[in-house]
C-alpha positions as CSV (number, residue, x, y, z in Angstrom):
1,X,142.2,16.2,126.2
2,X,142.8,13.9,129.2
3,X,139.6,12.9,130.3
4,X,140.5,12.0,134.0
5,X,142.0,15.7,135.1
6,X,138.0,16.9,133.8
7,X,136.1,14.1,134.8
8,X,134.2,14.6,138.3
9,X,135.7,11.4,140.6
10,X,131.9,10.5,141.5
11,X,132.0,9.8,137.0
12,X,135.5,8.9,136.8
13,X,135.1,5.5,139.5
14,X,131.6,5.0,138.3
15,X,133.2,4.4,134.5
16,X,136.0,2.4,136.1
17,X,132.9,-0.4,136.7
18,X,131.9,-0.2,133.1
19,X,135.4,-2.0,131.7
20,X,135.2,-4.4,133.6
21,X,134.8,-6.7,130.4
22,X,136.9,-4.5,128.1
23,X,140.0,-5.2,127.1
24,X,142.6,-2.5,126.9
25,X,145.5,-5.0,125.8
26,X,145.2,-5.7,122.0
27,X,146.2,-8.7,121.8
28,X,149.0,-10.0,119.2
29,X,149.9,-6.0,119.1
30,X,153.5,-6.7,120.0
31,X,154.5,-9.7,117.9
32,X,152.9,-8.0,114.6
33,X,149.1,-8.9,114.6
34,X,150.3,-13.2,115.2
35,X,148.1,-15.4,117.2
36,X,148.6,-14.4,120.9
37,X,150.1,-16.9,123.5
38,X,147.4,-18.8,125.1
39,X,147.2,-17.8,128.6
40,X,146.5,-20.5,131.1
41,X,144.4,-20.1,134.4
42,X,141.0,-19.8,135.4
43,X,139.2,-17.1,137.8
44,X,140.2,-17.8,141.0
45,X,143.4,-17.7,140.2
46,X,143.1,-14.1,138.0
47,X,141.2,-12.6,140.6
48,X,143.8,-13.7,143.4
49,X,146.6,-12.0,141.4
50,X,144.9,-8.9,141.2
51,X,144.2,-8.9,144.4
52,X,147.6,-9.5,145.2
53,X,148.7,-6.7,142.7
54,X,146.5,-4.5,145.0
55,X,147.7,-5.0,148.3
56,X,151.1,-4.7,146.8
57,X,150.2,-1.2,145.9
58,X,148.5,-0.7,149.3
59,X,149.8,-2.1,152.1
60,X,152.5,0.1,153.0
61,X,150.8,3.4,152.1
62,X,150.8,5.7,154.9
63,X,148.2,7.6,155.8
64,X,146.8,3.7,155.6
65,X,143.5,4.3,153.5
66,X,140.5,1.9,153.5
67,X,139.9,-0.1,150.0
68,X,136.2,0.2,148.4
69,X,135.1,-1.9,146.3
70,X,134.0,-0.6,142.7
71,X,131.3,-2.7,141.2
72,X,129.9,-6.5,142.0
73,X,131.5,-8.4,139.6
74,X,135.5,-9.5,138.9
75,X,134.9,-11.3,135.6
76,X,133.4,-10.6,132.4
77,X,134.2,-11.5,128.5
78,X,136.7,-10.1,127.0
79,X,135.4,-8.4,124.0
80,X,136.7,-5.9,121.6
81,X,139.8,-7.4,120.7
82,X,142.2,-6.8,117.5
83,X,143.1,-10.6,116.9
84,X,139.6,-12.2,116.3
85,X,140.5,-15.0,119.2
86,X,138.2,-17.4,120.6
87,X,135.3,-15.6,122.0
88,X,135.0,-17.6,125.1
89,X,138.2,-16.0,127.0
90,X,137.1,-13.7,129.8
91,X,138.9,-11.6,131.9
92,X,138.7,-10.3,135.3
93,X,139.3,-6.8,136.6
94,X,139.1,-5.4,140.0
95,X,138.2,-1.2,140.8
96,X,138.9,-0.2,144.6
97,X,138.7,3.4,145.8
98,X,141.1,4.8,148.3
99,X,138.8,5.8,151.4
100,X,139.3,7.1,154.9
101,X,142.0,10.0,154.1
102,X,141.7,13.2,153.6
103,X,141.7,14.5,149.7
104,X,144.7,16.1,150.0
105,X,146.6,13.0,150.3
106,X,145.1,11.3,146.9
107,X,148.4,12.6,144.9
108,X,150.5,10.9,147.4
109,X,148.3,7.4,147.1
110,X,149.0,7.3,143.4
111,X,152.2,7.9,143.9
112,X,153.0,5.3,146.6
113,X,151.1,2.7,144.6
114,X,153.5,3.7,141.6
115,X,156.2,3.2,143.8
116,X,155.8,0.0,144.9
117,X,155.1,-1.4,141.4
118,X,158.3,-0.4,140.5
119,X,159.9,-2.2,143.5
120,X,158.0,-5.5,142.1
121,X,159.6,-4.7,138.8
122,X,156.6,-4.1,136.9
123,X,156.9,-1.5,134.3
124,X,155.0,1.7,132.3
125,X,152.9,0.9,129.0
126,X,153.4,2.8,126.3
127,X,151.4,5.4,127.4
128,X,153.5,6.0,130.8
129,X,152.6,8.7,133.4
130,X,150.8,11.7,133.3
131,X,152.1,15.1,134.7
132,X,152.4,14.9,138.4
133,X,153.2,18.7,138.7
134,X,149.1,18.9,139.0
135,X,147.2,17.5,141.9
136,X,145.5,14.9,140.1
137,X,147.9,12.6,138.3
138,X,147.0,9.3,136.6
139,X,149.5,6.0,136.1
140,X,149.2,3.3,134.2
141,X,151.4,0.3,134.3
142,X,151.8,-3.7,133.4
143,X,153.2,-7.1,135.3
144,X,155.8,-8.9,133.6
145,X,155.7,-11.5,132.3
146,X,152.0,-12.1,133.4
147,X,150.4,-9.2,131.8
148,X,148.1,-8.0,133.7
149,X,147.4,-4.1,133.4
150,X,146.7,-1.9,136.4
151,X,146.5,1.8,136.8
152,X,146.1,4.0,139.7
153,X,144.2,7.5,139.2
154,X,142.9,10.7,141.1
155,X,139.5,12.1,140.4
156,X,138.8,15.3,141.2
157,X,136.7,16.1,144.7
158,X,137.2,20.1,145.4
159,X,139.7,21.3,142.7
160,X,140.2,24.4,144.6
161,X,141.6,22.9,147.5
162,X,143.6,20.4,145.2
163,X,141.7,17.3,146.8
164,X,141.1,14.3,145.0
165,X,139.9,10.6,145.1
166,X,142.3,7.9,144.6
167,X,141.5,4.5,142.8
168,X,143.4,1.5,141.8
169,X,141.9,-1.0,139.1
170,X,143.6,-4.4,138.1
171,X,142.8,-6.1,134.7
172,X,144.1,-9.3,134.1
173,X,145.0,-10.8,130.3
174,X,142.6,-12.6,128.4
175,X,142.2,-16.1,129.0
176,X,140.2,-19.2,128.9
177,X,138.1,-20.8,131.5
178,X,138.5,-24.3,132.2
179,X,136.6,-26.7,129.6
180,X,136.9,-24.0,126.7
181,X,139.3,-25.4,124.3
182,X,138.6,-22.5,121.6
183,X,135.1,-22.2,121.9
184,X,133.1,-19.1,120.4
185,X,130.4,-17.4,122.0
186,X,128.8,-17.4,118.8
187,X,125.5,-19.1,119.9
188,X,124.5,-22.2,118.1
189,X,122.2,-21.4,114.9
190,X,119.0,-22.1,116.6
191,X,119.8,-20.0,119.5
192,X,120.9,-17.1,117.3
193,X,118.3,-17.2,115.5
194,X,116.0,-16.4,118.1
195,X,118.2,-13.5,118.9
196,X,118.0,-12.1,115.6
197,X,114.4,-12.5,115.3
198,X,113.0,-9.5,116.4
199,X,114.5,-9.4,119.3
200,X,114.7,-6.3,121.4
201,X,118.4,-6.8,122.7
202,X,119.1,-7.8,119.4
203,X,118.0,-4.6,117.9
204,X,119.4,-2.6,120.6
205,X,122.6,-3.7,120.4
206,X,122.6,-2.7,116.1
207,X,120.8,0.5,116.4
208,X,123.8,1.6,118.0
209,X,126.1,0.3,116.4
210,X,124.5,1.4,113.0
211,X,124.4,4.9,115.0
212,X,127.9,4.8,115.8
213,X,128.7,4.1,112.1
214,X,126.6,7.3,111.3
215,X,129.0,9.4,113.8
216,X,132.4,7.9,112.6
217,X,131.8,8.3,109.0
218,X,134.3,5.9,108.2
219,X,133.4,2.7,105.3
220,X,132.7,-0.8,107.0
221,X,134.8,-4.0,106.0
222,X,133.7,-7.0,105.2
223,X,133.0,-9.0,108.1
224,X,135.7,-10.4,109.6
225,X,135.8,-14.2,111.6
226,X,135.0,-13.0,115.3
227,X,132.7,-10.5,113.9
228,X,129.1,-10.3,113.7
229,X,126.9,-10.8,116.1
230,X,126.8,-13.4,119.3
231,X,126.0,-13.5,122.8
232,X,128.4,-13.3,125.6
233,X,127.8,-15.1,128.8
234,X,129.4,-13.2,131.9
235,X,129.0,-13.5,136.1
236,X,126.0,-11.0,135.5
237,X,124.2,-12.5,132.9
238,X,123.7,-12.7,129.3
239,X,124.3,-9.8,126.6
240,X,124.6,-9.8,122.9
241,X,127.6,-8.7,121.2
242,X,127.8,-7.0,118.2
243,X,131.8,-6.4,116.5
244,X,132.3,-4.9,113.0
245,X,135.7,-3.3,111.7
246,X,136.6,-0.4,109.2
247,X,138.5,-0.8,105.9
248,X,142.1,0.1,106.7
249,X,142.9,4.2,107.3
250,X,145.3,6.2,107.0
251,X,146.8,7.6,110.7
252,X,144.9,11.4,110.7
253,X,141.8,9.2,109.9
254,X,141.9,7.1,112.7
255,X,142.6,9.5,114.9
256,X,139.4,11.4,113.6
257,X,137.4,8.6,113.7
258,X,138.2,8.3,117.5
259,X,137.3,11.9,117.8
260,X,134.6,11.5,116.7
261,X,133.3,8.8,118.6
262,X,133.8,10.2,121.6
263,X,132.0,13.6,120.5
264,X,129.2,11.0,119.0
265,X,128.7,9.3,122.8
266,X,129.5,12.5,124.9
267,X,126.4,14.6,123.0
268,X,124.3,11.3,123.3
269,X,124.8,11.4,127.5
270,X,126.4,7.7,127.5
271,X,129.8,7.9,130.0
272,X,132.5,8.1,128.3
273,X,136.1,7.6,128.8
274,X,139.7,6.5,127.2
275,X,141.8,3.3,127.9
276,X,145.4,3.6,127.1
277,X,146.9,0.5,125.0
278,X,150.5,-0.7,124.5
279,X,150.2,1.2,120.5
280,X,149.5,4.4,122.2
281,X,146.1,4.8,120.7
282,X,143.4,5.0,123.8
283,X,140.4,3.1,123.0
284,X,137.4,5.1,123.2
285,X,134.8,3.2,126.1
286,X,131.3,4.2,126.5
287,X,128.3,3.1,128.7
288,X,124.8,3.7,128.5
289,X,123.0,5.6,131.0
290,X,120.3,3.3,131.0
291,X,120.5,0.1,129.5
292,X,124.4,-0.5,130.4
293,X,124.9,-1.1,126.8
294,X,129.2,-0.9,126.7
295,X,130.4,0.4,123.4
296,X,134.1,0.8,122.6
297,X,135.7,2.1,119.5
298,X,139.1,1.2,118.7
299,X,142.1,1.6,116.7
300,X,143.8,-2.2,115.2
301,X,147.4,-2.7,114.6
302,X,146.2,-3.1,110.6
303,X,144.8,0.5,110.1
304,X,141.2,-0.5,110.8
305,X,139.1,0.6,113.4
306,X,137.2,-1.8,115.4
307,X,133.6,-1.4,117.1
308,X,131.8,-3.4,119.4
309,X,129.0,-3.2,121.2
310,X,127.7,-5.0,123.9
311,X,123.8,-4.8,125.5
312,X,122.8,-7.1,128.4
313,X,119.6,-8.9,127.9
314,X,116.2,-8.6,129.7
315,X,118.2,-4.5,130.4
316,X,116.2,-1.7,129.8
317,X,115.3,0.0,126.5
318,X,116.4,3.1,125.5
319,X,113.9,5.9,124.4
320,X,115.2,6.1,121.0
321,X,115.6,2.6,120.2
């Protein structure tokens, strides 16, 4: 099921703010699970690109639409990745609705912006295009050789009349801010201490994910380097971080697994939605109604499936936790 040709686009944009710190490239994918390239810049200079990978989309649209921001914040930590890299890269991703035209015109918007990322030379990922004979296509594409990931989707306004929202969103590659050699995020051993000492984010952030191993019904690894808990430090505050990883699967297994995930988070209320990736496999995202708790669930070049979790601290508590 494609979840954006269902998805009211009220839903649809507001999920588009919930990745803002996930990663949809896996990296070390294409050059067989190896330690990725290190990717040199800091945020200024990721969220100018995407900025500039925007207006190259928009620019020369016509009917000229007005861009809407989606969300406060550019940069958060890039979590939920397959090669257990240093835990200090962030990444920065950008969300702008289309405004100021009628809904009729959101096909042609997507289109356009697909357009004129082709004219810069920047290409499909693996998941290319969706049907455009519907009134509500999605495309998802990549820079070269940069890497950064954008994608330009319709959500749905009045289906009858065929109207739609159009949105762009811009995610740049993982990288390191200045000063971070290859730091972790892993707090120092007094500080994580006091996190894992009764502390209500703490126990947040594992009732789900113990909940989530409940749903998948898949065995845990052991735990990995990069895995565990830690705390992530982003724009808008602290959160705790909680990764853990499957044993290897066969392919039908995985795919369960990721069906189950998303059934898990869709009875539970949380937002849910897929990210495509350069294996083909969408990642499963998920945000919690309440306590913005981000969860993803996703499939590793080595046959295991990944899980992380991420609660801020000082958020809301859930009913049930």
């Amino acid at each position: 099921m494609n979840l954006r040709k269902v998805i009211p686009a009220a839903a649809l944009l507001a999920m588009t703010i919930t990745v803002t710190a996930c990663g949809a490239q896996e990296d070390g994918q294409e050059n067989g699970g190896e330690t990725p390239k290190q990717v040199t810049m800091n945020e200024q200079q990721a969220i100018d690109r995407a900025e500039e990978i925007i207006h190259q989309a928009v620019d020369g649209m016509s009917p000229k639409p007005t861009l809407e921001r989606i969300g406060p914040q550019p940069v958060g930590p890039c979590i939920a990745r397959d090669d257990h890299g240093p835990d200090d890269r962030v990444q920065v991703t950008l969300a702008y609705k289309l405004t100021g035209v009628p809904g009729v015109e959101a096909k042609n918007l997507v289109r356009q912006a697909r357009d004129a990322w082709l004219k810069q030379g920047y290409k499909y990922n693996s998941s290319g295009e969706d049907d455009w004979s519907g009134p509500f296509p999605s495309v998802y594409m990549r820079t070269e050789p940069d890497d950064f990931w954008m994608d330009a989707i319709t959500g749905v306004v009045d289906r009858a009349k065929g109207a739609g929202l159009a949105s762009l969103k811009v995610t740049s590659p993982c990288f390191l801010p200045p000063g971070k050699s290859s730091a972790s995020t892993m707090a120092d051993p007094a500080a994580l201490g006091d996190l894992q000492a009764d502390n209500p984010t703490t126990r947040r952030a594992l009732a789900h994910s113990s909940r989530i191993y409940d749903a998948l019904r898949i065995e845990s690894a052991p735990t990995q380097p990069g895995e565990g808990l830690s705390t992530v430090q982003g724009e808008s505050g602290t959160s705790v971080h909680h990764t853990w990883s499957s044993e290897p699967l066969p392919e039908d297994e995985t795919a369960r697994a990721l069906a189950l995930a998303q059934a898990y988070f869709q009875s539970e209320g949380w937002s849910v939605r897929q990210v495509p990736t350069r294996g083909g496999t969408p990642v499963v995202v998920a945000r919690h109604p309440e306590e913005g708790t981000i969860a993803q669930v996703a499939a590793s070049n080595t046959g295991a499936v990944r899980i992380a979790v991420t609660t801020p601290v000082g958020g809301p508590a859930s009913a049930d936790v």
